[in-house]
C-alpha positions as CSV (number, residue, x, y, z in Angstrom):
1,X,-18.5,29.4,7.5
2,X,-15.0,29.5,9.7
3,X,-12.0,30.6,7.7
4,X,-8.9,30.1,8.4
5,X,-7.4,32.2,10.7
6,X,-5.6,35.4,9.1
7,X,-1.8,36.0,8.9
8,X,-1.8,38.1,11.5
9,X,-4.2,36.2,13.8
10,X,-1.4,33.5,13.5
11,X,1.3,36.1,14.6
12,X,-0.8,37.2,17.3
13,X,-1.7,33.6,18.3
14,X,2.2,33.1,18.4
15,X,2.7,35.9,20.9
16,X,-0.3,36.2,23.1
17,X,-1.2,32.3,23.6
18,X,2.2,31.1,25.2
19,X,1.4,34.0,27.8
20,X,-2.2,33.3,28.4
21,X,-0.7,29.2,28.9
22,X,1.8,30.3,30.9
23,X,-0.2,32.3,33.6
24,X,-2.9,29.3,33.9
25,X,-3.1,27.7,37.5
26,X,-1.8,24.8,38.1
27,X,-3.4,22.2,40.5
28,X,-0.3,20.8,41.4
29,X,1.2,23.3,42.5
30,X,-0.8,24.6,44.7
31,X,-0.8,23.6,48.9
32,X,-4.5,24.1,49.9
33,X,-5.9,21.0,48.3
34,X,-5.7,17.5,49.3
35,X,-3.3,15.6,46.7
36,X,-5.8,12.8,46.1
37,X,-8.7,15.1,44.9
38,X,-5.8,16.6,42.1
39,X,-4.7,13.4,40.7
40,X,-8.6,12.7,40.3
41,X,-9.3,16.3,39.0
42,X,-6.4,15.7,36.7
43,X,-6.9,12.0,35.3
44,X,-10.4,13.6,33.9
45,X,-9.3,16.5,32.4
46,X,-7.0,14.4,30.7
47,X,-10.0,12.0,29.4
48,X,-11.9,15.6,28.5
49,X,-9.2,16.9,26.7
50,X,-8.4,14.2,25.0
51,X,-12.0,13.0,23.3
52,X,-12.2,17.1,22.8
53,X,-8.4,16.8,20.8
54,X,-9.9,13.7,19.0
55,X,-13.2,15.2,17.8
56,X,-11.0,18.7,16.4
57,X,-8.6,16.5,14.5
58,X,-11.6,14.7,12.7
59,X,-13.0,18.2,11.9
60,X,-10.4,20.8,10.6
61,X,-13.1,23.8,11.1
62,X,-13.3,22.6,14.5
63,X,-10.0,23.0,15.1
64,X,-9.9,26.4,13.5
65,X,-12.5,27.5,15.6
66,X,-10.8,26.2,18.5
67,X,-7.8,27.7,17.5
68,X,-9.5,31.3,17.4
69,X,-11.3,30.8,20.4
70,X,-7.8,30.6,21.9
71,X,-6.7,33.7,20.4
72,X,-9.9,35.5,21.7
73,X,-9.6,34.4,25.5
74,X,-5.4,35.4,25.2
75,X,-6.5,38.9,23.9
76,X,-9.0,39.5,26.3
77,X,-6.6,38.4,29.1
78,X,-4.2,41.0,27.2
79,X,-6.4,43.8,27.3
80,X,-7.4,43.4,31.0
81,X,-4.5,43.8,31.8
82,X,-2.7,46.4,29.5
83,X,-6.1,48.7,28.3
84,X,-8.3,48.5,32.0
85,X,-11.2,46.7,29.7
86,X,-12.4,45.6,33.4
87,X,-10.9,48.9,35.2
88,X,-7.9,49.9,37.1
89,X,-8.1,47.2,39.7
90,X,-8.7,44.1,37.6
91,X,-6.8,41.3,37.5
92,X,-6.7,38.5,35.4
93,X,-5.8,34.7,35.7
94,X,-6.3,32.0,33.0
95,X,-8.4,29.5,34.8
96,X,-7.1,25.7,35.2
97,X,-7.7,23.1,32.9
98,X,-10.0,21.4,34.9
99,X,-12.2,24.3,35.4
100,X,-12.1,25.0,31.7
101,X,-13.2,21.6,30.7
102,X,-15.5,20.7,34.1
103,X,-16.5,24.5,34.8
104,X,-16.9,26.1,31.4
105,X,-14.6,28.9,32.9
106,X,-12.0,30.3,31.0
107,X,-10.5,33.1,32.9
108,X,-11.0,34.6,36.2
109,X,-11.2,38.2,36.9
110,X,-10.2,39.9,40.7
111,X,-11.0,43.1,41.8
112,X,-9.6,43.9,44.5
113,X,-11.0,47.5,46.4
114,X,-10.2,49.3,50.0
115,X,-8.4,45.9,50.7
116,X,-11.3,43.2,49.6
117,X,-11.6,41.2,46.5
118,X,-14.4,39.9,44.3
119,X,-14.6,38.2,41.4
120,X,-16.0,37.2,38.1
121,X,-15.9,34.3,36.2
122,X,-15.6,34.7,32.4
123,X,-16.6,32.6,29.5
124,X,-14.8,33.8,26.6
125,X,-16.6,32.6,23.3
126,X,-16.7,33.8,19.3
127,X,-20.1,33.8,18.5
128,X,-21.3,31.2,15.7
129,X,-24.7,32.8,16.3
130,X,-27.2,35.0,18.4
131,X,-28.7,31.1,19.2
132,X,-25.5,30.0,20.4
133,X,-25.2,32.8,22.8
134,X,-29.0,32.7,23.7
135,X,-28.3,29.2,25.0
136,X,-25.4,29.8,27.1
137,X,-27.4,32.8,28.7
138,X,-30.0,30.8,29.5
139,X,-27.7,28.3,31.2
140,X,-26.5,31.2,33.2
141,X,-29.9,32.4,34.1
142,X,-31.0,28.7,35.1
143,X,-28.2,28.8,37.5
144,X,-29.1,32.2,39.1
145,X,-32.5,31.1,39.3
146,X,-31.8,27.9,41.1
147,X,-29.4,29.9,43.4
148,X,-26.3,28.2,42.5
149,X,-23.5,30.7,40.7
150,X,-20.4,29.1,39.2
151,X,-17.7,27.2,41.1
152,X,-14.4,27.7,40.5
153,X,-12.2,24.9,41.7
154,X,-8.5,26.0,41.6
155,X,-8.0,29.4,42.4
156,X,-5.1,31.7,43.6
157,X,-3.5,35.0,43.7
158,X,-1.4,37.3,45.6
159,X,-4.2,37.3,48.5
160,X,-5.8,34.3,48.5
161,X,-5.8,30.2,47.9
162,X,-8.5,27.9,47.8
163,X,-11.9,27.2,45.4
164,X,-14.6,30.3,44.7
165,X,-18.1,29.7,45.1
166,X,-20.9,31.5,44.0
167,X,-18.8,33.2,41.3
168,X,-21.1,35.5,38.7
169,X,-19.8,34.0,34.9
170,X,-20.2,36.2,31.9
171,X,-20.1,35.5,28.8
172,X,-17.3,37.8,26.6
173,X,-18.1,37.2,22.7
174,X,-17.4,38.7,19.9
175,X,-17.8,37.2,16.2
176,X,-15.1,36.6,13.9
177,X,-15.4,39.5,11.8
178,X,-14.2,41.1,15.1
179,X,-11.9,39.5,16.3
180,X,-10.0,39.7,13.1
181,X,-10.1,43.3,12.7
182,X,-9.1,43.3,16.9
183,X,-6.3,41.4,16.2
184,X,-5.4,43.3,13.2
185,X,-5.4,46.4,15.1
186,X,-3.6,44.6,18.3
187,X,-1.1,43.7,16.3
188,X,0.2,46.9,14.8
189,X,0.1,48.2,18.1
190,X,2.6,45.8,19.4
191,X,4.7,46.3,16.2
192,X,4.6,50.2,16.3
193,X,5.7,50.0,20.1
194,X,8.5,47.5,19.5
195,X,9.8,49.5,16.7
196,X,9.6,52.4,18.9
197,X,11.6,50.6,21.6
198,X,14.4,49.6,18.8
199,X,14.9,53.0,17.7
200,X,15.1,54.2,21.3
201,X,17.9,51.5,22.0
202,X,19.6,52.8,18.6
């Protein structure tokens, strides 16, 4: 069963998800793709979005469990960036819409070593069951075993602009059991630290 996400899953929602929005890529703002294949990218994540919207508001656990999927991919995005979870020269960048919807890519990860970069596509998910994953590594096996890795449409960073092909995806999960006690204990981080930046202030 999904519950409702905890008190302090809401107040971490409330301060991690309008980061994690706020770093995605935008098509339109990029200059390396032609203008006509963005309005086309864009008028069908649009239709995606929109029959996804329309199936969570007939089904309130849906949207719960869209709600802590959210949550899951800001705090992983967090933690790459503030704990190393991917090491000292990972970055992170929340993937475009169109890639989440058309790619299954939620974030993408750069490495960048000795002056080249790689990546890794991610697939953030909380686990319904070991089924659920199962499937979704198979998918990924199908498409190493057909020789045709991930594409990731919009992409750009300090060193580079343009699409990634061939990207390795992996699929971060964690159940919701976990995720509640990560955000619990993500939480009273962030609290501890900015109490500790009042009193310094004081």
């Amino acid at each position: 069963d999904i519950s409702k996400l905890s008190s302090i899953e809401e107040a971490l929602y409330r301060m991690l998800v309008p980061r994690l929005e706020a770093d995605a890529i935008d098509p339109r703002s990029l200059t390396y793709y032609d203008k006509k294949l963005v309005t086309k990218d864009l008028a069908r994540t649009a239709e995606l979005k929109a029959k996804f919207r329309a199936r969570a508001e007939e089904d309130p656990r849906l949207d719960t469990a869209i709600k802590r999927g959210r949550l899951f991919e800001a705090i992983v995005a967090d933690q790459i960036e503030q704990s190393n979870w991917f090491g000292e020269s990972a970055t992170h960048r929340t993937a475009s819409e169109f890639d989440d919807y058309v790619n299954h890519v939620d974030g993408i990860v750069e490495f960048e070593d000795e002056g080249t970069q790689t990546h890794l596509a991610l697939a953030v998910d909380v686990t319904k069951s070991t089924q659920h994953i199962e499937e979704k590594l198979n998918d990924i096996r199908h498409s190493i075993l057909s020789g045709k890795l991930t594409e990731v449409r919009y992409f750009t960073s300090h060193t580079q602009e343009g699409s990634l092909k061939n990207v390795p995806r992996v699929i971060v999960g964690a159940s919701q059991h976990t995720i509640e006690h990560v955000a619990q204990l993500i939480f009273t981080f962030e609290a501890t630290r900015k109490s500790a930046g009042a009193q310094n202030i004081s």
